[in-house]
C-alpha positions in Angstrom: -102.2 -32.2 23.2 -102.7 -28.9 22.5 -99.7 -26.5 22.2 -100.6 -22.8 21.8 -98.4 -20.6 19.5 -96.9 -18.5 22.4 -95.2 -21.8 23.6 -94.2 -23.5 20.0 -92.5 -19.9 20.0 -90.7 -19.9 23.3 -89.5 -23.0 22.2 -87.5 -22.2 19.2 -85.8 -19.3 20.9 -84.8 -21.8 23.9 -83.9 -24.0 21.1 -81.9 -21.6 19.0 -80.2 -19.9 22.7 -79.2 -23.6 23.6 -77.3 -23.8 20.2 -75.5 -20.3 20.1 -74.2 -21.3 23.8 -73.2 -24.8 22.8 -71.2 -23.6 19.3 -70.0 -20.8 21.8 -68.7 -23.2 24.1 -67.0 -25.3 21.5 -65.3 -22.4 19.8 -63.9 -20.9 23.1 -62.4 -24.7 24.1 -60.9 -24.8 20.3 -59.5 -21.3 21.0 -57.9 -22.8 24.2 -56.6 -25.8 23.0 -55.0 -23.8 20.0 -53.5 -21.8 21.9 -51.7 -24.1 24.5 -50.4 -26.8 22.0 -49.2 -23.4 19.6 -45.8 -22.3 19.8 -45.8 -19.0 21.1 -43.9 -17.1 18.2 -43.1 -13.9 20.3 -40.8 -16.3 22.0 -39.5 -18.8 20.3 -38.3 -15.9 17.3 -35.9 -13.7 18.6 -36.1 -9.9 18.1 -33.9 -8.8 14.6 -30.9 -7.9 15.6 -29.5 -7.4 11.7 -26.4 -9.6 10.4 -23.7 -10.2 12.9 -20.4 -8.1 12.1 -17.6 -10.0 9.8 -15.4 -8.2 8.5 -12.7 -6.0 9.4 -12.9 -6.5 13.4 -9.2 -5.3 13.8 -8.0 -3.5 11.4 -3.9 -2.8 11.7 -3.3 1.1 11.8 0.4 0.1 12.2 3.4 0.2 9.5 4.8 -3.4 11.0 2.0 -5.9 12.4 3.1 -9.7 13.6 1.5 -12.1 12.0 -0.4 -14.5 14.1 0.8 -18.0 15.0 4.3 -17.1 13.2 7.4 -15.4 13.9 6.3 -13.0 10.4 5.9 -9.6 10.4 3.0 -7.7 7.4 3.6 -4.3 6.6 1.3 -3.7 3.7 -1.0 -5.1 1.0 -0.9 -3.9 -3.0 -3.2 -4.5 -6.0 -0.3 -6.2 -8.3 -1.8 -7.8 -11.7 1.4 -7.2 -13.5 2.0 -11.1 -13.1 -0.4 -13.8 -14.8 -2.1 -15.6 -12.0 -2.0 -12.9 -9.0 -3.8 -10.2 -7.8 -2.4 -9.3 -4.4 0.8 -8.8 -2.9 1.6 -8.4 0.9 4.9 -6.9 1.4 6.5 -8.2 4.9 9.2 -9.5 7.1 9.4 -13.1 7.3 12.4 -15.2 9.1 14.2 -17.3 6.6 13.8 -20.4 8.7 9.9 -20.8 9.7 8.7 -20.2 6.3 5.4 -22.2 6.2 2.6 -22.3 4.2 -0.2 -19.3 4.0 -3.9 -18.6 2.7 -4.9 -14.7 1.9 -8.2 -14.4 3.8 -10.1 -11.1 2.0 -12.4 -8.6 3.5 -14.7 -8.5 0.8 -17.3 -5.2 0.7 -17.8 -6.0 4.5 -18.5 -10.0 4.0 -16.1 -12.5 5.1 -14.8 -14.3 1.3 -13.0 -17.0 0.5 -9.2 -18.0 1.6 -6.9 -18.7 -1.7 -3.3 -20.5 -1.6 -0.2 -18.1 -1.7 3.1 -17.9 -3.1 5.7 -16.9 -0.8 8.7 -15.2 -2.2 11.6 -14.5 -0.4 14.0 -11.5 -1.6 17.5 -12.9 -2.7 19.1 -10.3 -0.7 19.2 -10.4 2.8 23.0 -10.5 3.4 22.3 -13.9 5.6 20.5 -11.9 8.1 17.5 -14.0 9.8 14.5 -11.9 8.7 14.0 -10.9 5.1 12.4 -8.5 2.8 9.3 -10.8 1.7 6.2 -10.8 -1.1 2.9 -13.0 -0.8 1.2 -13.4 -3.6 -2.3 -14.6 -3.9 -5.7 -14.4 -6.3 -8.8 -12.9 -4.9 -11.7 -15.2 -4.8 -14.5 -15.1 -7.3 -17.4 -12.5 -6.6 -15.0 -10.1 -4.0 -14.6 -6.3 -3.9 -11.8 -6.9 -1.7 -10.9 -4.0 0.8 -8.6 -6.0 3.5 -6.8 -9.3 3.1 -5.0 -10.9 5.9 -2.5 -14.3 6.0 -3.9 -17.3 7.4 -1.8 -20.6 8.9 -4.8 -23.1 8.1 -7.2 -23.1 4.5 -10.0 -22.1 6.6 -10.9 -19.1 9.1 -11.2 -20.1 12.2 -14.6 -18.6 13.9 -13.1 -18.1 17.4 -9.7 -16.5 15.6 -9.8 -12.6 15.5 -7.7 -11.9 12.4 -5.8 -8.4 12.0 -6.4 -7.5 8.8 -4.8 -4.5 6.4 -6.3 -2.4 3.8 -5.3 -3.6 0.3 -4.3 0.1 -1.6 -3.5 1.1 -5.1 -6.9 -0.4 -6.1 -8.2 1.5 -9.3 -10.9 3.8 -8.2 -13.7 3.8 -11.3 -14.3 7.6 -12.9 -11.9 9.4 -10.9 -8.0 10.5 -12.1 -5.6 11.0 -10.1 -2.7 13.2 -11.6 0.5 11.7 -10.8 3.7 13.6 -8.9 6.9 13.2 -11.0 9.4 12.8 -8.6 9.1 11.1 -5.0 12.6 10.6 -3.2 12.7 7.2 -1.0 14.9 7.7 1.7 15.5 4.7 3.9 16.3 5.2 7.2 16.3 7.3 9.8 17.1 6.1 13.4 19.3 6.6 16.0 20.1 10.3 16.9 20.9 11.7 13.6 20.6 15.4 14.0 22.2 16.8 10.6 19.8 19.4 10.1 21.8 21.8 7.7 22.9 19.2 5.0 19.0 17.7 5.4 17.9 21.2 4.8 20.1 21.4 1.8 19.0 18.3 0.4 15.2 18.6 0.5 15.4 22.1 -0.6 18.0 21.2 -3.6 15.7 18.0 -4.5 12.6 20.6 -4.5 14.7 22.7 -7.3 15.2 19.9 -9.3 11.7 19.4 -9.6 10.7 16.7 -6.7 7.3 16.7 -5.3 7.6 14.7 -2.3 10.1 12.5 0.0 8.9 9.9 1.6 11.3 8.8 4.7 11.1 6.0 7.0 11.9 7.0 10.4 12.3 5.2 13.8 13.8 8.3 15.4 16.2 11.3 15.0 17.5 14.1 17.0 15.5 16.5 18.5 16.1 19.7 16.1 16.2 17.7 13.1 12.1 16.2 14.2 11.2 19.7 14.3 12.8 20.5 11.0 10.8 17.4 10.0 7.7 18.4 11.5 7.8 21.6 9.5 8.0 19.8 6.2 5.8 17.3 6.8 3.0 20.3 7.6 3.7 21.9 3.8 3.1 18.2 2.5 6.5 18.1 0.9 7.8 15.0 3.6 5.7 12.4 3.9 7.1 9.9 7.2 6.1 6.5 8.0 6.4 5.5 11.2 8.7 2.4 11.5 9.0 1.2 15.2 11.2 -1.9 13.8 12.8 -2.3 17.3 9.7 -2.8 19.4 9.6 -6.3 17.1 13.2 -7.5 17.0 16.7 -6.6 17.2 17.7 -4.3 13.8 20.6 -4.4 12.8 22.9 -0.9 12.4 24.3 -2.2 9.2 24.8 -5.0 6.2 27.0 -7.3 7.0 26.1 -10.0 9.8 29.1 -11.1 11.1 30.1 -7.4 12.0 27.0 -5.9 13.1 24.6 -8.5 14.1 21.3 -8.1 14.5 17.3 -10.2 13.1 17.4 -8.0 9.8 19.7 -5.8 8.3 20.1 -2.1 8.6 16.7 -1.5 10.2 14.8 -3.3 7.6 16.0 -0.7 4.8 14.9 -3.5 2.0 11.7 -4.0 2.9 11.3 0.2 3.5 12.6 0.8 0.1 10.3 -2.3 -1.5 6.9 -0.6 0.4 8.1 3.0 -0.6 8.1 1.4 -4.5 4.3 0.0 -4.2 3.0 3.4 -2.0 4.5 5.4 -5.0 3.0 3.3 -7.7 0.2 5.2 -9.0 1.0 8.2 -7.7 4.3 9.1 -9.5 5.9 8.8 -12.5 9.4 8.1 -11.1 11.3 7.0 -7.6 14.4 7.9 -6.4 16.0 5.4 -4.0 19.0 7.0 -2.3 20.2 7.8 1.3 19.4 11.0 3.2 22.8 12.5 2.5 22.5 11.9 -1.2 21.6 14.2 -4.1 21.2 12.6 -7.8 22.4 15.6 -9.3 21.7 16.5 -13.4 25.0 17.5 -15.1 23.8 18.7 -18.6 19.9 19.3 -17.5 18.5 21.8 -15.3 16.3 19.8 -13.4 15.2 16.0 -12.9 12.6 16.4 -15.5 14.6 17.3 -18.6 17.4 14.8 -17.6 14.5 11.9 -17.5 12.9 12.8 -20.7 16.1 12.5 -22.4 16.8 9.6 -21.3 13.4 7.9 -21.5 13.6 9.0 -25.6 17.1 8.0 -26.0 16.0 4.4 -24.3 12.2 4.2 -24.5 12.5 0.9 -22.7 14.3 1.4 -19.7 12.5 1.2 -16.4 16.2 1.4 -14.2 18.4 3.7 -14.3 21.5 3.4 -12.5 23.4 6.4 -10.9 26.9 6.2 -9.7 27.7 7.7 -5.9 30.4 9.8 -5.8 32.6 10.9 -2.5 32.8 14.4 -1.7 34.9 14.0 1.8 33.4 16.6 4.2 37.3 16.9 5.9 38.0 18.7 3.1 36.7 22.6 2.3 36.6 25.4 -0.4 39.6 27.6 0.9 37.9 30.8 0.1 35.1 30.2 2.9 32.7 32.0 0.7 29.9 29.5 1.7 30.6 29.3 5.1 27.8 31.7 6.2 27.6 33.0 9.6 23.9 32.7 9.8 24.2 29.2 9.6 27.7 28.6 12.3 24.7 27.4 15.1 22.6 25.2 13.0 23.9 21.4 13.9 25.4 19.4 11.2 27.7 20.1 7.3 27.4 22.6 5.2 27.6 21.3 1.3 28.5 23.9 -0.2 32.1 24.0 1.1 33.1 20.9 0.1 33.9 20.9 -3.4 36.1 18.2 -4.0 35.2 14.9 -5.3 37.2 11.4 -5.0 37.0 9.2 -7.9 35.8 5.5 -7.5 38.2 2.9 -7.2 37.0 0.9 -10.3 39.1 -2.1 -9.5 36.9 -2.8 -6.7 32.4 -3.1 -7.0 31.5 0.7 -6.8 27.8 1.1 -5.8 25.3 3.0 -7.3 22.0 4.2 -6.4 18.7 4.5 -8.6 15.6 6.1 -10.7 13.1 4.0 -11.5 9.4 3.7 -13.1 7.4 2.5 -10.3 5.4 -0.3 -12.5 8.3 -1.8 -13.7 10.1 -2.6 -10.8 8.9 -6.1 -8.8 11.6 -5.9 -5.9 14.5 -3.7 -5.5 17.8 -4.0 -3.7 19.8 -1.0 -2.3 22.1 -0.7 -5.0 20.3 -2.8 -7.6 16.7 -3.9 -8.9 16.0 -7.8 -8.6 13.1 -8.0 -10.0 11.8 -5.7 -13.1 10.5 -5.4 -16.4 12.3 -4.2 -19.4 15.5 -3.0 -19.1 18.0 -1.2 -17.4 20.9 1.7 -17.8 23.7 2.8 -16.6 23.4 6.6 -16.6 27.3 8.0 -18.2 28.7 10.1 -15.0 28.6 13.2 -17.6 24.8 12.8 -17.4 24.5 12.8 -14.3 26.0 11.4 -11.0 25.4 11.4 -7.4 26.8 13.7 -4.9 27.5 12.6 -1.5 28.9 14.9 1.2 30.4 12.2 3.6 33.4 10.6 5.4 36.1 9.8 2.9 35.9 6.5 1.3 39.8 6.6 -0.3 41.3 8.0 2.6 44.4 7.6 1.2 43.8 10.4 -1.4 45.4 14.0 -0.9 43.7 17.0 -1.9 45.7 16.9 -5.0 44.1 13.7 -6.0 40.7 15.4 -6.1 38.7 16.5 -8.9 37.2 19.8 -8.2 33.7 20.2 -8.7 31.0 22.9 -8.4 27.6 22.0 -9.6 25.6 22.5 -6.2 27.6 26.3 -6.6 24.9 26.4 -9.8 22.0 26.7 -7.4 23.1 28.6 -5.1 21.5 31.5 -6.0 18.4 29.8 -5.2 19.1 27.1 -2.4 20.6 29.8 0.1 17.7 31.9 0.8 15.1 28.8 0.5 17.8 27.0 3.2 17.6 30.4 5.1 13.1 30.4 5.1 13.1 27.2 6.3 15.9 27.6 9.3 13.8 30.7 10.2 10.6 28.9 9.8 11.7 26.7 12.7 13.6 29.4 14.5 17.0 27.6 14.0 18.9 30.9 12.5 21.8 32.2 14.5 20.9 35.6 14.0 17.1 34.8 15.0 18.3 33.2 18.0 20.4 35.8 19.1 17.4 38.4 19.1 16.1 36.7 21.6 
């Protein structure tokens, strides 16, 4: 048969159409079949959402926070590598009887790290009160910047647990000094309605003579002129107050001894105020005073807290304590002349120092307290009248040196005027201390004359 050319053309094209439809056929039912039996990844991979948050969820903004699943209180967290084997220690209130072991937990650089095992060390003193003065130590695990460390029941966090964690301070910061303060006065503390504004004007203001740079007071509450005397300090940097709402947590005692007073811990927790006012000042001054708020450590043969220290650190290079005997002045009894007794001062609440003048001297037969100076980093724990825990040594400063002056109720009674040693070092100051008393009481509009204006 005969095919023409036209036709052996037509029939390649039909030929090659027929193909293209057929391979077009096949690659759209592949297609389909790929795409039923594929996953479809815009559902099965969920949109980025970036690392769920660790660490710090709560973060305690508080100067007392319980401890969960005990009957412990934390107050604060230190960098402490003066001991072999610790890194950490986490100054609280623990009761006596539920002691039980603990794991730091660290907050390290925003990642959750490792738990460690701690040491628990109860302070010896705690005049058989319940709740004590209490260190944890711990290590920090391997490969942590820590920032916040909490105490853990179990060797593992819990994921459904919520810890409360607190900010771990005195960590070195790298390239960047810090010049240290001198002097900061402890004072330890101040509840109740305590409203002796002039002898707590006195004080700061003869403390700021002698060369301190900043008092540090723990207070649960006051009177009402003496918080705005406060409030006035604290605005010129030269008080610093933490907040201690110990009796929203238990039932402080008003003093030391159990049986008398009663009470979960003694004298509002002063111990564990003066421990945490040792590790705030650590790197930022060069000495501590730990005294009461009516007490001046007063230089006899030095001008000023300065000269009297580096005398005595060159006399005894390695002396980290320094012990300072209180002595009586009985506020009953007054300088006869009244030339101190100031009538710009008659309507500010509370004593006047400078008219009591004569001093009782310590029954020695009996334990006679004293208070204290210390270098910061070579004190572990402290007592009120004694350190526990130091390095080094310690001294007991002679009374010629320097003693402490405390304008207060009598504590020999029995002693007549007669019996009294006269003695007039504040009278040294005076020049000074009167019209600095006098800018403050004005500052805060407590002047009799500036009241009377009105």
């Amino acid at each position: 048969m005969f095919v023409s050319g036209w036709e052996l053309k037509m029939g390649k094209t039909n030929y090659f159409k027929h193909k293209i439809f057929v391979i077009t056929i096949i690659v759209f039912i592949s297609l389909l079949i790929f795409n039923v039996t594929s996953p479809n990844t815009n559902k099965s991979i969920p949109t980025p959402r970036g690392p769920p948050p660790v660490c710090p969820s709560t973060i305690s903004d508080q100067a007392i926070t319980p401890l969960k699943n005990t009957k412990h209180f934390l107050v604060s967290a230190f960098m402490d590598q003066r001991r072999n084997g610790f890194d950490i220690r986490i100054i609280g209130m623990f009761r006596r009887d539920s002691i039980q072991p603990l794991h730091c937990l660290f907050c390290c650089a925003g990642r959750l790290g490792e738990t460690t095992p701690t040491t628990v060390l109860v302070h010896s003193d705690h005049f058989g009160f319940p709740f004590a003065a209490t260190d944890v130590m711990c290590r920090i695990p391997q490969n942590c910047d820590p920032t916040h460390v909490t105490l853990l029941t179990q060797p593992r966090a819990d994921q459904k647990s919520n810890p409360t964690w607190i900010p771990i301070r005195n960590k070195k910061t790298s390239g960047k000094y810090e010049e240290k303060m001198n002097f900061t006065v402890c004072i330890s503390n101040l509840f109740g309605d305590y409203n002796n504004v002039l002898q707590f004007a006195q004080t700061l203001e003869m403390y700021r003579l002698l060369g301190v740079n900043r008092v540090v007071i723990y207070k649960t509450s006051c009177g009402p002129d003496l918080d705005r005397l406060l409030q006035s300090y604290i605005q010129e940097g030269f008080v610093e107050i933490v907040p201690w709402p110990i009796h929203k947590h238990m039932n402080p005692s008003r003093g030391w001894r159990l049986s008398k007073h009663g009470g979960d811990i003694q004298y509002f927790g002063q111990l564990t105020t003066l421990n945490e006012c040792i590790y705030r000042s650590m790197e930022r001054s060069r000495y501590v005073l730990l005294n009461d708020i009516d007490e001046i450590i007063m230089p006899y043969q030095h001008s000023n807290l300065m000269s009297l220290m580096d005398t005595l650190q060159q006399q005894h290079p390695k002396v980290g304590v320094f012990l300072i005997e209180n002595h009586i002045f009985p506020k009953k009894h007054f300088e006869p002349s009244g030339r101190f007794h100031l009538p710009q001062w008659s309507g500010v609440p509370g004593v006047n120092i400078l008219e009591h003048i004569y001093r009782e001297d310590p029954d020695r037969t009996i334990y006679h307290p004293h208070k204290i100076i210390v270098q910061p980093r070579m004190v572990e724990q402290t007592s009120v009248h004694s350190v526990l825990k130091y390095f080094g040594q310690q001294f007991k400063v002679p009374l010629e040196v320097c003693r402490i002056i405390h304008v207060r109720v009598p504590l020999r009674g029995s002693l007549t005027l007669e019996q009294l040693n006269v003695d007039k070092r504040l009278w040294d100051f005076q020049e000074k201390l009167i019209p600095n008393v006098d800018k403050v009481l004005k500052k805060v509009g407590m002047l009799t004359s500036e009241i009377l204006r009105r």
